[in-house]
N, CA, C and O atoms as a GROMACS GRO file, in nm:
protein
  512
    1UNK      N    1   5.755  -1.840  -1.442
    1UNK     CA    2   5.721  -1.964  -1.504
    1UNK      C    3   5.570  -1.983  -1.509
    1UNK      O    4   5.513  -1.993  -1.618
    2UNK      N    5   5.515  -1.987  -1.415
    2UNK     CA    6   5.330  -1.990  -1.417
    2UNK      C    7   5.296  -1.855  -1.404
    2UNK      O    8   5.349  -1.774  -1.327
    3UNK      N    9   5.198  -1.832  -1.493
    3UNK     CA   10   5.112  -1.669  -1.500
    3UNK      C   11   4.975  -1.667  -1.330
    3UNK      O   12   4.857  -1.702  -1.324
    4UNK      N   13   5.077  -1.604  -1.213
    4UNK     CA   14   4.973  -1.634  -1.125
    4UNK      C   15   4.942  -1.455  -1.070
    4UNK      O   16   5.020  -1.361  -1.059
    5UNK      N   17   4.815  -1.465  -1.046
    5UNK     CA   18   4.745  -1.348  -1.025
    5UNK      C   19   4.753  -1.317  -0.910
    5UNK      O   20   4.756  -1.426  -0.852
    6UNK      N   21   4.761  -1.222  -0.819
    6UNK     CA   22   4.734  -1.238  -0.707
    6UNK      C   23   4.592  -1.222  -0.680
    6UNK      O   24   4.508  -1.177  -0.758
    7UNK      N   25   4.566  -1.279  -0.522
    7UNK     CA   26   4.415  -1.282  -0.482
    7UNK      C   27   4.376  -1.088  -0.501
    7UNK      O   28   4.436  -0.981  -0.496
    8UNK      N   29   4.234  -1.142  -0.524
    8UNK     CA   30   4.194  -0.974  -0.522
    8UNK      C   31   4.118  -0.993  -0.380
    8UNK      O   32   4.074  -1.092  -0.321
    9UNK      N   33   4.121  -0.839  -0.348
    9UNK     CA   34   4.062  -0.794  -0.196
    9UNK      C   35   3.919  -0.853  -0.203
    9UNK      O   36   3.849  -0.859  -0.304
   10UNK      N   37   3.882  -0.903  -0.061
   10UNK     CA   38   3.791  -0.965  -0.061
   10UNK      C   39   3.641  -0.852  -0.045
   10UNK      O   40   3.658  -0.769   0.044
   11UNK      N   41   3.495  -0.841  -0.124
   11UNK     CA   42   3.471  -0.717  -0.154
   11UNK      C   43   3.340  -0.808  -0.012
   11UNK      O   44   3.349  -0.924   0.028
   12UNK      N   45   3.251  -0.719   0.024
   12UNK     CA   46   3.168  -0.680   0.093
   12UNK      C   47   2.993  -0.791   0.046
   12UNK      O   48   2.910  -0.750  -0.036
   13UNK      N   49   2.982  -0.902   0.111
   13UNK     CA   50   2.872  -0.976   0.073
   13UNK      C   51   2.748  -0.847   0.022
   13UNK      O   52   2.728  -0.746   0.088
   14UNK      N   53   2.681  -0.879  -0.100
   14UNK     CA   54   2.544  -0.767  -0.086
   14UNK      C   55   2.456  -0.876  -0.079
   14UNK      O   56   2.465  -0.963  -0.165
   15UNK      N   57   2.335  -0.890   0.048
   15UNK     CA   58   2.264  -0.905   0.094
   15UNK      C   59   2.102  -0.886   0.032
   15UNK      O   60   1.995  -0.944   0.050
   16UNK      N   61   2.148  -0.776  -0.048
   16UNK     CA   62   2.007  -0.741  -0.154
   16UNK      C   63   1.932  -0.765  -0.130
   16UNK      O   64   1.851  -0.711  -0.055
   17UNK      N   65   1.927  -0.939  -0.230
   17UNK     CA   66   1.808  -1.017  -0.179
   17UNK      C   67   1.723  -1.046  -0.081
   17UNK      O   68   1.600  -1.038  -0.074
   18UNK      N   69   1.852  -1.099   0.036
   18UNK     CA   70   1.790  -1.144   0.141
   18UNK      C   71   1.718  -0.958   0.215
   18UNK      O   72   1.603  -0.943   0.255
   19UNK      N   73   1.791  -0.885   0.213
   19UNK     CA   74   1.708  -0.785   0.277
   19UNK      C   75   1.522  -0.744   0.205
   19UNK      O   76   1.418  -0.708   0.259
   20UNK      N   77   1.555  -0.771   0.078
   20UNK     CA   78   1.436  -0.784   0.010
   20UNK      C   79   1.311  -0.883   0.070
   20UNK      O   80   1.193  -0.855   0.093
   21UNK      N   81   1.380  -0.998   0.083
   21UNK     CA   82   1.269  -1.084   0.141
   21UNK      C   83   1.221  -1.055   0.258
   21UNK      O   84   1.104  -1.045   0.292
   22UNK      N   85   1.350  -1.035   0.338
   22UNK     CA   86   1.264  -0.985   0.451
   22UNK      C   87   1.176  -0.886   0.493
   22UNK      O   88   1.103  -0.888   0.593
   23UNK      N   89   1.193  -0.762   0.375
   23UNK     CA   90   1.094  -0.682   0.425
   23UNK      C   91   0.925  -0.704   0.354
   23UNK      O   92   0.820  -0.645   0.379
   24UNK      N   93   0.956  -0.806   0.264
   24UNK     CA   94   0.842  -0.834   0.211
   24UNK      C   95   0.760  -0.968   0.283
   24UNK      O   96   0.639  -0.992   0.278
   25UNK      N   97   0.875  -1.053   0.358
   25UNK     CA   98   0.768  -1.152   0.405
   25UNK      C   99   0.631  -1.128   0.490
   25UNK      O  100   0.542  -1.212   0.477
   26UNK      N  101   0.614  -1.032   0.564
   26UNK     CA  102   0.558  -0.999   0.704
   26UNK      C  103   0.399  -0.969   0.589
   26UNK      O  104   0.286  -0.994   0.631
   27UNK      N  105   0.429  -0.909   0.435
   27UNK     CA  106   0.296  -0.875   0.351
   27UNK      C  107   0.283  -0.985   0.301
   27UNK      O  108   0.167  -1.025   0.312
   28UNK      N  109   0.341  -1.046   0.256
   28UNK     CA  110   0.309  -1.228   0.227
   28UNK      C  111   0.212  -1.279   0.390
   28UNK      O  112   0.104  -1.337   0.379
   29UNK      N  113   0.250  -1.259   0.480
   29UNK     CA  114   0.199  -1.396   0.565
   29UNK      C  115   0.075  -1.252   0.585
   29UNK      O  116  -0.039  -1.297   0.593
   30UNK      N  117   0.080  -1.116   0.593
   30UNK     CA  118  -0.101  -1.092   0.548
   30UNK      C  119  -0.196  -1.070   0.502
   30UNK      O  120  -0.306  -1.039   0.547
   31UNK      N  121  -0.143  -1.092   0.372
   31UNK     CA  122  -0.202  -1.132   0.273
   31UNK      C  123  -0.275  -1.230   0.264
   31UNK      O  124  -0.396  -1.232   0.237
   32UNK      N  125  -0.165  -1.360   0.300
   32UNK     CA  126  -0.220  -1.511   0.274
   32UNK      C  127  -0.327  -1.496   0.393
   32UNK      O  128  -0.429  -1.558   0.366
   33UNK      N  129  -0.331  -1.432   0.514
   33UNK     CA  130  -0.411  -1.410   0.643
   33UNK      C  131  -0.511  -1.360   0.548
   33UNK      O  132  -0.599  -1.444   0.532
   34UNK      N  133  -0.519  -1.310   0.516
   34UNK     CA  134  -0.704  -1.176   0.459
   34UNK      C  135  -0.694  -1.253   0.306
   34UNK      O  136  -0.808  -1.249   0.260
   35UNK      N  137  -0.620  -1.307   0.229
   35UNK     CA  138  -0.718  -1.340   0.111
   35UNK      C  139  -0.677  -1.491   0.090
   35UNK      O  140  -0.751  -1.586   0.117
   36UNK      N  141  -0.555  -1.500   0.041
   36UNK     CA  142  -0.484  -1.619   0.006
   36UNK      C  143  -0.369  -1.682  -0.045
   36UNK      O  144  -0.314  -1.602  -0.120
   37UNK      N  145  -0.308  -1.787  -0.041
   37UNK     CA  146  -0.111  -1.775   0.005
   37UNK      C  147  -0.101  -1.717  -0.173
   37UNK      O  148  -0.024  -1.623  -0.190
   38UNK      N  149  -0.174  -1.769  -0.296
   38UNK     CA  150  -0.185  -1.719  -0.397
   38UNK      C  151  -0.134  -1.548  -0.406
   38UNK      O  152  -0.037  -1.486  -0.448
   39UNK      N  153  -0.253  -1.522  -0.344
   39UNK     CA  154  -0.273  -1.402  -0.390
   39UNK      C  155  -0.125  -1.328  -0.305
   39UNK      O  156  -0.077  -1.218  -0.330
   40UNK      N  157  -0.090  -1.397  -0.234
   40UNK     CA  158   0.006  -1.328  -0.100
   40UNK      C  159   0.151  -1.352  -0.204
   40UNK      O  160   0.235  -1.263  -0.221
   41UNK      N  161   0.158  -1.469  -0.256
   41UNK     CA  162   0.268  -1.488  -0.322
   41UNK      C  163   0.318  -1.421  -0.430
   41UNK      O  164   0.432  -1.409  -0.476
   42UNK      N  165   0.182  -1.368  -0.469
   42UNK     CA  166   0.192  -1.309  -0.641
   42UNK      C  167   0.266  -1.140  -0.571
   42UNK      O  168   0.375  -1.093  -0.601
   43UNK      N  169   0.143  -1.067  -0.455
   43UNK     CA  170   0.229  -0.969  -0.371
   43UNK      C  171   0.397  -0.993  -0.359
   43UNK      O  172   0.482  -0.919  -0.407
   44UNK      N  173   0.414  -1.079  -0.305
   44UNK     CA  174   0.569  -1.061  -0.296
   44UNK      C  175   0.637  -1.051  -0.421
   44UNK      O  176   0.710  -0.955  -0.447
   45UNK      N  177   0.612  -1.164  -0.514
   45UNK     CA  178   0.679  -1.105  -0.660
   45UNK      C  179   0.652  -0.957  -0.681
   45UNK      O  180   0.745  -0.880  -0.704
   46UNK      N  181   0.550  -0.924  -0.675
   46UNK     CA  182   0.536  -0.783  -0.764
   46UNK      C  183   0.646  -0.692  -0.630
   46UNK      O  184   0.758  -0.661  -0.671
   47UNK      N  185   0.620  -0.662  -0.508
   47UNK     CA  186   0.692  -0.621  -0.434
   47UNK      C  187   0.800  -0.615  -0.478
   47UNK      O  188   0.836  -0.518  -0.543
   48UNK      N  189   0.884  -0.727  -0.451
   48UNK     CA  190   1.045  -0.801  -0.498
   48UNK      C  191   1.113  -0.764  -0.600
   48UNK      O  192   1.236  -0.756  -0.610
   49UNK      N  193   1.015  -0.737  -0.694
   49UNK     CA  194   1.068  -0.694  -0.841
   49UNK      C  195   1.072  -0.556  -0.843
   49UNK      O  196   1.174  -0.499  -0.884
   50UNK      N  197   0.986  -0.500  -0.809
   50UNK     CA  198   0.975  -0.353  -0.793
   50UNK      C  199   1.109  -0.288  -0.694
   50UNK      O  200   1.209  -0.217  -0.706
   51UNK      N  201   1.047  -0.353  -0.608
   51UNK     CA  202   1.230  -0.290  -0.526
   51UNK      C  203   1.316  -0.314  -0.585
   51UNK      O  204   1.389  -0.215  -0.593
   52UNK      N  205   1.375  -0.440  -0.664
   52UNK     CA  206   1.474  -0.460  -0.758
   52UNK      C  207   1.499  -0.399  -0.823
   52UNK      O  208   1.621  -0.397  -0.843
   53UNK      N  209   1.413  -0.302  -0.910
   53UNK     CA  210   1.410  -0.211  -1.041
   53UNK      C  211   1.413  -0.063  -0.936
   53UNK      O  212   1.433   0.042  -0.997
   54UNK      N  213   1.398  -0.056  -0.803
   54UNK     CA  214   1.437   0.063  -0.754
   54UNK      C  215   1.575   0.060  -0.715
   54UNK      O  216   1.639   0.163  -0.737
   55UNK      N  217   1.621  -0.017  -0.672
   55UNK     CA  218   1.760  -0.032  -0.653
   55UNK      C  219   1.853  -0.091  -0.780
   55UNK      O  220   1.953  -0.158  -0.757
   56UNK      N  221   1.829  -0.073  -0.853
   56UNK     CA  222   1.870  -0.051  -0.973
   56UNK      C  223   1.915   0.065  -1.062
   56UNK      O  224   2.002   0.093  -1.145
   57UNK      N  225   1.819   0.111  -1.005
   57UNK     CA  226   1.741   0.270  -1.064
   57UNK      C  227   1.782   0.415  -0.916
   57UNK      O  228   1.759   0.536  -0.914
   58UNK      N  229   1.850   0.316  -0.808
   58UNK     CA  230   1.864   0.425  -0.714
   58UNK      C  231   1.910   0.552  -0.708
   58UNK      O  232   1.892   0.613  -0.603
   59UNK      N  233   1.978   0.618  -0.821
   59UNK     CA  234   2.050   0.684  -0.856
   59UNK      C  235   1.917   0.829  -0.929
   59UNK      O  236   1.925   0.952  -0.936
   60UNK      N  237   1.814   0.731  -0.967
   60UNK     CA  238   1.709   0.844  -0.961
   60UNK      C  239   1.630   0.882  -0.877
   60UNK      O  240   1.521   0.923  -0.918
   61UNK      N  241   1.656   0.881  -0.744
   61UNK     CA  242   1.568   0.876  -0.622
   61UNK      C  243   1.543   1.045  -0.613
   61UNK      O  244   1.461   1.099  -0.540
   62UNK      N  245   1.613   1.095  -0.682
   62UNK     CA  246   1.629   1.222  -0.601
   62UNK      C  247   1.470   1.319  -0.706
   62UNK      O  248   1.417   1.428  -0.687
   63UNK      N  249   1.447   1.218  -0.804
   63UNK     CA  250   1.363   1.304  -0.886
   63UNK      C  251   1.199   1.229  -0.859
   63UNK      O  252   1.170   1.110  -0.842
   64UNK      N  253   1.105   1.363  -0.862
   64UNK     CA  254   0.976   1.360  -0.852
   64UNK      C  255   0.889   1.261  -0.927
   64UNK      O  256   0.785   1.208  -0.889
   65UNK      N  257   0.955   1.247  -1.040
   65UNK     CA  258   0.917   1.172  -1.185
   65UNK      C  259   0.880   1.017  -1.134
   65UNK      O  260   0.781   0.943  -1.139
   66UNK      N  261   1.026   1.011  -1.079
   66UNK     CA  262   1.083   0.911  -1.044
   66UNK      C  263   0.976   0.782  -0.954
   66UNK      O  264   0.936   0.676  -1.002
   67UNK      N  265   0.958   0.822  -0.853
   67UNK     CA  266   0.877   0.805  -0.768
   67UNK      C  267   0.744   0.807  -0.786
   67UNK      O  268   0.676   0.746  -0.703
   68UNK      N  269   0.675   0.878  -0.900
   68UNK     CA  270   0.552   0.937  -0.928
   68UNK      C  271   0.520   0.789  -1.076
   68UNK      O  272   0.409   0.759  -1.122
   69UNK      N  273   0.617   0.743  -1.105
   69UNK     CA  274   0.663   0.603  -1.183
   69UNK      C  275   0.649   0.522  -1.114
   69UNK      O  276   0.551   0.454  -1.143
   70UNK      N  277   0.730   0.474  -0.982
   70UNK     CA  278   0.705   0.413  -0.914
   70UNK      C  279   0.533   0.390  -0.834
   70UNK      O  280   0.497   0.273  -0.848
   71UNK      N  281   0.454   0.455  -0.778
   71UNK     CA  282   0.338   0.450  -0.769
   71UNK      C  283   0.264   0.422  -0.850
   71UNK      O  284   0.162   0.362  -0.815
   72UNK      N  285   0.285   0.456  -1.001
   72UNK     CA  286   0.145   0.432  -1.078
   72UNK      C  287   0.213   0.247  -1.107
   72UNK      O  288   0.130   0.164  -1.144
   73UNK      N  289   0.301   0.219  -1.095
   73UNK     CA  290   0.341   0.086  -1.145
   73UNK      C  291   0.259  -0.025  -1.018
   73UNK      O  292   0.184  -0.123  -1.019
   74UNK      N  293   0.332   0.066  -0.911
   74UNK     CA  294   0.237  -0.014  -0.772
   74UNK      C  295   0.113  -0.028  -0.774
   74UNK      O  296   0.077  -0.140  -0.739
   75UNK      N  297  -0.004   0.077  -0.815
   75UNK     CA  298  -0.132   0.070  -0.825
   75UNK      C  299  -0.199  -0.020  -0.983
   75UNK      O  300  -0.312  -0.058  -1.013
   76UNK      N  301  -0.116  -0.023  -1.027
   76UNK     CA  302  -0.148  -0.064  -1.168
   76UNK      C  303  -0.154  -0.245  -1.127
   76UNK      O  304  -0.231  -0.326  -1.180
   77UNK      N  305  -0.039  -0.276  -1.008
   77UNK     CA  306  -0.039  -0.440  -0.952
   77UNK      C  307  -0.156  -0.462  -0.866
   77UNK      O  308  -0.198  -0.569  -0.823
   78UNK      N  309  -0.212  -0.316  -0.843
   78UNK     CA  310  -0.285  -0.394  -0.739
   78UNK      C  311  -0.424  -0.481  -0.782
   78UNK      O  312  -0.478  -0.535  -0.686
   79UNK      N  313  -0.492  -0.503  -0.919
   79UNK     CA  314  -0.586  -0.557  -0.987
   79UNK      C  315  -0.511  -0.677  -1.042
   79UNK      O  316  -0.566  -0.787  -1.034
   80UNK      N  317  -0.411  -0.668  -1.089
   80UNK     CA  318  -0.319  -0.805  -1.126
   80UNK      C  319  -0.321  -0.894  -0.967
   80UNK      O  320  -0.347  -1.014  -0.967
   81UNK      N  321  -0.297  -0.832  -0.860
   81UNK     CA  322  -0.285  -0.963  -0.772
   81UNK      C  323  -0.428  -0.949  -0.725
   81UNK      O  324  -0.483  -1.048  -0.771
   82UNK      N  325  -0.488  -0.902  -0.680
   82UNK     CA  326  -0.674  -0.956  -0.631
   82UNK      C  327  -0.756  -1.009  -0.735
   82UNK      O  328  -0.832  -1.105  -0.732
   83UNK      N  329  -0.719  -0.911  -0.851
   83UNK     CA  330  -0.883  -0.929  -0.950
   83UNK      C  331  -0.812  -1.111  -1.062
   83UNK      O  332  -0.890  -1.185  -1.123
   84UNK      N  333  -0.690  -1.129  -1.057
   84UNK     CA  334  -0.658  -1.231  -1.154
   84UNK      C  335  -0.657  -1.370  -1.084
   84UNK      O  336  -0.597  -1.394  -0.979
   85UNK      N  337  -0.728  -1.454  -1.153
   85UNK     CA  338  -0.765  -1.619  -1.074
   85UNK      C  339  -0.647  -1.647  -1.089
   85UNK      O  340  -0.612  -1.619  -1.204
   86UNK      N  341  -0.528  -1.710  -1.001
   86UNK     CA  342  -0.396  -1.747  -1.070
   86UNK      C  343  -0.463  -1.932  -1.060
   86UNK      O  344  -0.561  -1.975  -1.000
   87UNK      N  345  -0.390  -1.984  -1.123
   87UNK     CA  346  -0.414  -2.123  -1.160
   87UNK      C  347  -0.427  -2.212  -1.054
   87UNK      O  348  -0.333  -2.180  -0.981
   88UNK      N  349  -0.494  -2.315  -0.996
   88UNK     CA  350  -0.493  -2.386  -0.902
   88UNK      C  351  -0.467  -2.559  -0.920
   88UNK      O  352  -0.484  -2.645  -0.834
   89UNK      N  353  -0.435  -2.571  -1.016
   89UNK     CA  354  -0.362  -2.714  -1.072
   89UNK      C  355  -0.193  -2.727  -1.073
   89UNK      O  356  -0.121  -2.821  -1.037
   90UNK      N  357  -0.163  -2.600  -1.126
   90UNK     CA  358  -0.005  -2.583  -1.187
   90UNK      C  359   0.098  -2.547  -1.061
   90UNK      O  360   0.060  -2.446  -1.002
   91UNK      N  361   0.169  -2.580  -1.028
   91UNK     CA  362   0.288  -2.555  -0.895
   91UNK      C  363   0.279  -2.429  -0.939
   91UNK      O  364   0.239  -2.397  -1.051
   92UNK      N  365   0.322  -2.346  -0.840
   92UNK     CA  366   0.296  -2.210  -0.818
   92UNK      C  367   0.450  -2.136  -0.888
   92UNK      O  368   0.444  -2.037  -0.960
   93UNK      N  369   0.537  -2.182  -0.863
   93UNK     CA  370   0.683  -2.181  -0.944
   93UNK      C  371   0.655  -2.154  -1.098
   93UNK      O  372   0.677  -2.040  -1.140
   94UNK      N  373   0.599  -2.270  -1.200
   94UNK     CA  374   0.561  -2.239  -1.319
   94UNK      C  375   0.495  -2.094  -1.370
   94UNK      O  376   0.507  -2.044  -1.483
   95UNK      N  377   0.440  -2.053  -1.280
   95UNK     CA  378   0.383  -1.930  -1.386
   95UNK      C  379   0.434  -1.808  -1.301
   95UNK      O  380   0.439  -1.694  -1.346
   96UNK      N  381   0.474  -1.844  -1.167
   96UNK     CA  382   0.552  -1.733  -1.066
   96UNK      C  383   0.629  -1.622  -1.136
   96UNK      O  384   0.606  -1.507  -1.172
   97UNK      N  385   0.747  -1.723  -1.139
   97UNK     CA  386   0.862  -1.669  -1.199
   97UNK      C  387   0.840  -1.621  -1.340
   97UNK      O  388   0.861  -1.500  -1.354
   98UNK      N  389   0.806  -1.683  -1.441
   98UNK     CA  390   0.821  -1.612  -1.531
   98UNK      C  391   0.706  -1.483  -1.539
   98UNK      O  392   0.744  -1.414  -1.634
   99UNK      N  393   0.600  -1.433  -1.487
   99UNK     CA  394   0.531  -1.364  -1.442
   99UNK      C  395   0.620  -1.242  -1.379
   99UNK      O  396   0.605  -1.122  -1.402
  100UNK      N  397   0.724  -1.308  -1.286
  100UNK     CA  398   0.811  -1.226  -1.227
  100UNK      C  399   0.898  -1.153  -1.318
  100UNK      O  400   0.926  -1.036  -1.291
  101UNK      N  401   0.950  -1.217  -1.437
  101UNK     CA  402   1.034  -1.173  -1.488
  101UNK      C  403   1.014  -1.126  -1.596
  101UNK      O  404   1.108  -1.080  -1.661
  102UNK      N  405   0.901  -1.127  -1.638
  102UNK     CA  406   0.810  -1.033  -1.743
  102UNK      C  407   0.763  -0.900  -1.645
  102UNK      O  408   0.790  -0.789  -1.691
  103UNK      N  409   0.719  -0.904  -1.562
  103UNK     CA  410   0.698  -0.816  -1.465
  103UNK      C  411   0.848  -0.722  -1.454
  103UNK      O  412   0.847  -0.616  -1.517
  104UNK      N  413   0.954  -0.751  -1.390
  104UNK     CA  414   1.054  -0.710  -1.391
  104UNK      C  415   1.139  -0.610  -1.535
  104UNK      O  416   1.221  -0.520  -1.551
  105UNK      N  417   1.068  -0.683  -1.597
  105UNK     CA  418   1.157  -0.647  -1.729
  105UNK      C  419   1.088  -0.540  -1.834
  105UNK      O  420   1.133  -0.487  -1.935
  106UNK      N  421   0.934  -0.528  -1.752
  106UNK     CA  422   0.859  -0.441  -1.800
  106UNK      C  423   0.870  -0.276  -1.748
  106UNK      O  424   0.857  -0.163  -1.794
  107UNK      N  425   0.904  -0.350  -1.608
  107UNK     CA  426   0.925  -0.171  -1.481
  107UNK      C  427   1.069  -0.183  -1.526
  107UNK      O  428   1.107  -0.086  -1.460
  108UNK      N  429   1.147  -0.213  -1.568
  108UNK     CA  430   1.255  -0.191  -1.555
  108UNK      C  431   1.268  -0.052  -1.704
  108UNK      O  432   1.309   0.063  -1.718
  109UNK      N  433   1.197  -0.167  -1.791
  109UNK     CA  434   1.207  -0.110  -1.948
  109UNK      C  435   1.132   0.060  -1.949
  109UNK      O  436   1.172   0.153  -2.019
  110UNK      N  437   1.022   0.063  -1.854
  110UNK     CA  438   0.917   0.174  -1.797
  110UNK      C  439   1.006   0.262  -1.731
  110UNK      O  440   0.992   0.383  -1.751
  111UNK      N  441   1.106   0.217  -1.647
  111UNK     CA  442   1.222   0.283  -1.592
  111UNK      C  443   1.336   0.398  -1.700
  111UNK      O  444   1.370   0.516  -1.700
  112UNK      N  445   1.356   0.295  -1.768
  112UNK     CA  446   1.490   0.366  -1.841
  112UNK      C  447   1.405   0.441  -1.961
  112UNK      O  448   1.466   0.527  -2.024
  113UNK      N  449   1.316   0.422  -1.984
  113UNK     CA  450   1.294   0.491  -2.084
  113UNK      C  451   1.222   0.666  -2.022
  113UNK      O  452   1.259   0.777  -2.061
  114UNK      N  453   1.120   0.637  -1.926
  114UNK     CA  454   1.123   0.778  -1.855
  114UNK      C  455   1.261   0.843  -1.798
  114UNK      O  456   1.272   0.963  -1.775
  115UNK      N  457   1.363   0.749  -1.777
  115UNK     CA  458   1.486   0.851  -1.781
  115UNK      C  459   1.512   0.874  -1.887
  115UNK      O  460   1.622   0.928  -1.885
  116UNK      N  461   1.471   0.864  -2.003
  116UNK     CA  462   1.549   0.906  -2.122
  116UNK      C  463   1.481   0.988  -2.163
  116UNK      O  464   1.526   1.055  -2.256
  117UNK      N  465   1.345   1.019  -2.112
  117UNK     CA  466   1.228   1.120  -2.169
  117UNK      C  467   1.282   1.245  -2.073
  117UNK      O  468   1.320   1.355  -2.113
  118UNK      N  469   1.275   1.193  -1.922
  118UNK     CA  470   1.236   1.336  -1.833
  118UNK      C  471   1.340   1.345  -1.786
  118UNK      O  472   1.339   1.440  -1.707
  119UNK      N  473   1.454   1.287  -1.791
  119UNK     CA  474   1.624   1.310  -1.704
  119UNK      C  475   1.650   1.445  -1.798
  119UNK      O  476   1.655   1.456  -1.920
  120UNK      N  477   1.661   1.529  -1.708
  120UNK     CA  478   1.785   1.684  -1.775
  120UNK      C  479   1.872   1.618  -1.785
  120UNK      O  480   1.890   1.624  -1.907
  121UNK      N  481   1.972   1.534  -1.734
  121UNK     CA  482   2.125   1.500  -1.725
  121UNK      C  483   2.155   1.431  -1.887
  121UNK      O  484   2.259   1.456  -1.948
  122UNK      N  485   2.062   1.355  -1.934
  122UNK     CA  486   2.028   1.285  -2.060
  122UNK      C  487   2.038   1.361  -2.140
  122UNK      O  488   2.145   1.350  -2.200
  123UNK      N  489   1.962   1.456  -2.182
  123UNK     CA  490   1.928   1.537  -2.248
  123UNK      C  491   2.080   1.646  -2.275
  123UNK      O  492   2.132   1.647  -2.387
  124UNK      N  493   2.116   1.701  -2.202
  124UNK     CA  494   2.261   1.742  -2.244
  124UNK      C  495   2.365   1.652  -2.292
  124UNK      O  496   2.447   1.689  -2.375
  125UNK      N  497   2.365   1.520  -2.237
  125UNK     CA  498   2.482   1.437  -2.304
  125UNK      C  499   2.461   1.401  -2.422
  125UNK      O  500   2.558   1.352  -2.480
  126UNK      N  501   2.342   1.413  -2.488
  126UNK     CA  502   2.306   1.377  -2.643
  126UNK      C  503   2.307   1.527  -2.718
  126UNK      O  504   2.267   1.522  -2.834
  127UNK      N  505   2.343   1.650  -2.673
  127UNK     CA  506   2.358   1.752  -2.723
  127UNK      C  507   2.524   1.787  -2.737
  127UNK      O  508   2.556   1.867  -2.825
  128UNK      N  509   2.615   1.736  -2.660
  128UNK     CA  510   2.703   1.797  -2.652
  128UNK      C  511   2.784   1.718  -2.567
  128UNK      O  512   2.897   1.757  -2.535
   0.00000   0.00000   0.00000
């Protein structure tokens, strides 16, 4: 008479996030120590996002490329968070996040497309 589903198995909390923050808070508070909570905050976004787009992407860990992507993306933040005045009027939220998620969506896009250049595995599935 009623269309009832049964419960599905209950799956395994992922933590992601929170493990994310935590390994990034400890460079936030010294940061904000040696320059400023600014500059410390903008660190954790770029951090946060970056690990995001590695654990995303975990599945390419095993390649040189891979990693050698990852670094130039890290060094490329490091003049975005010291050398850029971030705003000192505007709540820090307003230009954070979307900063974050232009950020994100840039390593991510930097991501898939060097797998589509330098992955062997790619490269045969579009042949055959």
């Amino acid at each position: 008479m009623f269309d009832y589903e049964s419960p599905k198995p209950k799956e395994p909390v992922d933590y992601t996030g929170l493990k994310i923050a935590a390994m990034t808070a400890p460079v936030f508070f010294l940061i904000t120590f040696l320059y400023n909570a600014d500059a410390g905050l903008a660190t954790c976004i770029v951090l946060d996002v970056i690990i995001f787009a590695i654990k995303l992407r975990w599945h390419l860990r095993k390649h040189v490329w891979f990693w050698a992507i990852i670094a130039v993306i890290l060094a490329l933040h490091v003049p975005l968070v010291f050398m850029v005045q971030w705003p000192k009027n505007a709540p820090t939220i307003f230009y954070a996040m979307p900063i974050g998620i232009a950020d994100f969506l840039i390593i991510s896009g930097a991501l898939k497309l060097a797998e589509k250049l330098l992955s062997k595995d790619s490269s045969n599935d579009e042949n055959g």
